[in-house]
N, C-alpha and C positions, 0 to 999 in steps of 0.2 A: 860212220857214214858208209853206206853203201855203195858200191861200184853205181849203179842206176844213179842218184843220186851227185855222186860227184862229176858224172858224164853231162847233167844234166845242166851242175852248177857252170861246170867250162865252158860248157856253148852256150849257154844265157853271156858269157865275158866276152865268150871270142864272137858271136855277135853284133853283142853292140861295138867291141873294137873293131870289126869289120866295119859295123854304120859307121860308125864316127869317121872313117877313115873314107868310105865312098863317099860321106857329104864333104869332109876337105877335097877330096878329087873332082866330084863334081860341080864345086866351088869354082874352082881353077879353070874346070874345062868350061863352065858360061862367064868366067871374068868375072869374078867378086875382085873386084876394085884390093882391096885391104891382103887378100891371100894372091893376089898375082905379083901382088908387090914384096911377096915372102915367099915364094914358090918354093927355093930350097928345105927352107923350115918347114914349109904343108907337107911338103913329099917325106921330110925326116920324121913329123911326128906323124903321122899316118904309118908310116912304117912302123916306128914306137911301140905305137897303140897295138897292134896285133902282136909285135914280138914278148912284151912284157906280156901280154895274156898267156902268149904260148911257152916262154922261162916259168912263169906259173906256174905251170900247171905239171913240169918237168921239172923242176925242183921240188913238188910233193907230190909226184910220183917217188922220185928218188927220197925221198926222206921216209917217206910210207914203204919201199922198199929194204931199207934199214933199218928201220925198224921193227918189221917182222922178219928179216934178216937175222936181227937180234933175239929174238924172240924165240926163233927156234934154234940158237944154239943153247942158247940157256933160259931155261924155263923159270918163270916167275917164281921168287922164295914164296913160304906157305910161312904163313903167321900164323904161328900157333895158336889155339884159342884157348882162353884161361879157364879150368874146369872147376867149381865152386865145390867146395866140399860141405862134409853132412851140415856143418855148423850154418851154412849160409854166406862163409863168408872167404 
């Protein structure tokens, strides 16, 4: 995956967890009946929502970072490839 590409995939997340999280806020601020009466929980999973996008995307950073971490200290073994002799076989 490409740097373009994974920039791409986290803001399509952190988007809609943004949406999701202004339409619970703006729930609350016109009195949706159901969410004024939860207000704590609106305001905690609103928060939720963006913070798990954002541990996301910071934990495969960090894992993609260890992994080519690893990568260049030691270089991938080389399989040998099996060379057929005269016979064919």
């Amino acid at each position: 995956m490409t740097v373009t590409n994974w920039l791409k995939a986290r803001g399509i997340e952190l988007g809609a967890s943004l949406c999701t999280a202004g339409i619970l806020i703006a729930g609350l601020a016109i009195g949706v009946p159901f969410l004024r009466a939860r207000i704590p929980e609106t305001f905690l999973y609103s928060f939720c929502c963006v913070a798990a996008v954002l541990l996301r995307a910071l934990l495969d950073l960090s894992v993609r970072a260890v992994v080519r971490a690893a990568q260049t200290v030691r270089p991938p073994a080389r399989v040998p490839v099996p060379r057929l002799g005269p016979s064919g076989a």
